[in-house]
N, C-alpha and C positions, 0 to 999 in steps of 0.2 A: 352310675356306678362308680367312674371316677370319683366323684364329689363324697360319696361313702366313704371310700378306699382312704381320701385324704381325710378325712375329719378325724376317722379311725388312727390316722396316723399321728395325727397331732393331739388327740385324746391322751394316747400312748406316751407320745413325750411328754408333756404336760404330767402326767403321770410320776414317771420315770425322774423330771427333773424336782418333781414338787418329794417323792421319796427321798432321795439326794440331800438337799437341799434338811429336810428332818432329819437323816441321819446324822448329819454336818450338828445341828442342834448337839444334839447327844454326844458327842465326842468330848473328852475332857481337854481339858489347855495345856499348852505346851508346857513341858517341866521349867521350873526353873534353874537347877541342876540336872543338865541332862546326863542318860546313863553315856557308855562309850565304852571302849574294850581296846586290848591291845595283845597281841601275838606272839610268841617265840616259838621259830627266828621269824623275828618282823615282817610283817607284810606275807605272812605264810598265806592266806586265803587269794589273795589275788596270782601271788605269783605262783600256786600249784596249780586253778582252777581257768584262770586267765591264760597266764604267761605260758601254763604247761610243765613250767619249772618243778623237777625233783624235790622232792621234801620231806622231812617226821615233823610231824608238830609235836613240841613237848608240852607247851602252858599255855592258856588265854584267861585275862584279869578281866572283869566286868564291875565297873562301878561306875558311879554319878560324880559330875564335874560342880563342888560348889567353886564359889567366886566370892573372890578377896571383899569386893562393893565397899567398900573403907572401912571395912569392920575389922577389929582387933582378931588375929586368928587364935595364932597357939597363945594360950594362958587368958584368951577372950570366949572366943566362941565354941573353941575347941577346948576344956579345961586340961591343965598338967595335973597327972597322975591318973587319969583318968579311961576307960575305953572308948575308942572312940572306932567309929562304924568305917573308916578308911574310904572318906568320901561324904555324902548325902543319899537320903533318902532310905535304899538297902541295903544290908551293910553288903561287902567288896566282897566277888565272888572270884577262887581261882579253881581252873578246871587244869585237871593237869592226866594228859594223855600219853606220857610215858613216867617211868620212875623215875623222882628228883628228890636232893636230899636240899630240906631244909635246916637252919639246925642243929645239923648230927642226924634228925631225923630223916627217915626216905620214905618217900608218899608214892604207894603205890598211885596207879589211875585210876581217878575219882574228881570228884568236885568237894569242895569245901569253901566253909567261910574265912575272910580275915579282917582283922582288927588291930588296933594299933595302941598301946599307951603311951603318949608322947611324954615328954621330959626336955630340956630348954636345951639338952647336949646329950639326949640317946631316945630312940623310940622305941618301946619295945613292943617285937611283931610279933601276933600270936596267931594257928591256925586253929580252927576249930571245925568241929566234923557236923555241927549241925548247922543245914544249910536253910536257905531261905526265910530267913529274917530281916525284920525291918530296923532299921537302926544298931545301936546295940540293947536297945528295951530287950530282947528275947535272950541277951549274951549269958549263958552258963558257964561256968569256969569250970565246970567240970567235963567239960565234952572239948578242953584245951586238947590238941594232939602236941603241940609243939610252940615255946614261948622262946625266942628270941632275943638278943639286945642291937640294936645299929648305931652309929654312931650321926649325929645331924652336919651337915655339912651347910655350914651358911652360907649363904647367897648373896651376890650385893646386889641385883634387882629382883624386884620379887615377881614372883609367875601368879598371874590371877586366878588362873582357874588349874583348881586340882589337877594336877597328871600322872599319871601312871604308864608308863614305856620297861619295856628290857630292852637290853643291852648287853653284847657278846661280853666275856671276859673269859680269864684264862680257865676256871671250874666248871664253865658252864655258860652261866649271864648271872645279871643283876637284873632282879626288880628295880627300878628305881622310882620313886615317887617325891613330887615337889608342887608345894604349897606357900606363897605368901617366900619370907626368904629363908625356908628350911625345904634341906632335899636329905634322902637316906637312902642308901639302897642296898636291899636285901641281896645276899649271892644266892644261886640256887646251882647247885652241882649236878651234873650227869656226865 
């Protein structure tokens, strides 16, 4: 009965590892721009969830990290005048769970997409209310809630891979986002 018990046991794994091992097949490859996200006020998920620390969340940005890999950015891969997805892959998503003005404008809570037209000395940010889209191929100009201008702030080393962070300031914080040797950062008031 032993010698049952075990054969069955090892049927089972044998099973179990040969299932595995097929679904491993099926899985797609690792992005090459991965996605990543970033918080206001920073580090809000561990320090309310973890730490226990008191908190509001107002904003969280979700987009994909390309990388410089020796390729010309802005005015190469990224064209001037042009929209561009604020990142790789989908375009940049902000979730924003209390009211913030961007703009002039004030975004209730909701999610929406953003986008950037860059310029060699301004980028201009725009929000857009229709979300989940890939790139900017889906971009309507007409579902713009709010278009912005920033000013580029050069860089003498350049950052490889796209970033997206906020940052405390006196209105609120800043989006900031830095690519290759251009950085901008958008204010957001509350």
């Amino acid at each position: 009965m032993k010698k049952y018990i075990a054969a069955a046991f090892l049927l089972s794994a044998l099973v179990l590892t040969g299932s595995s091992v097929f679904a491993q097949e099926k899985l797609p490859p690792l992005a090459l721009s991965p996605m990543d996200m970033a918080y206001y006020p920073p580090n809000y998920s561990y320090n309310v969830n973890v730490k226990g620390e008191p908190g509001k969340l107002i904003a969280r940005i979700i987009y994909c990290r390309p990388q410089i890999k020796g390729r010309v950015i802005f005015g190469g891969l990224v064209p001037y005048g042009k929209v561009w997805r604020l990142g790789a892959n989908q375009a940049t998503e902000l979730d924003v769970f209390s009211p913030v003005t961007i703009g002039g404008h004030t975004f209730e809570p909701g999610r929406y997409t953003m986008y950037a037209i860059p310029e060699k000395d301004k980028w201009t940010i725009i929000v857009n209310s229709q979300t989940d889209t890939w790139g900017a191929f889906g971009y309507h100009q007409d579902k713009d809630i709010v278009r912005t201008d920033v000013p580029v702030i050069a860089l003498a080393k350049p950052v490889e891979a796209f970033t997206m962070i906020f940052e405390k300031a006196p209105q609120g914080c800043n989006l900031v986002m830095a690519w290759d040797k251009a950085e901008v950062k958008l204010p957001l008031s509350f």
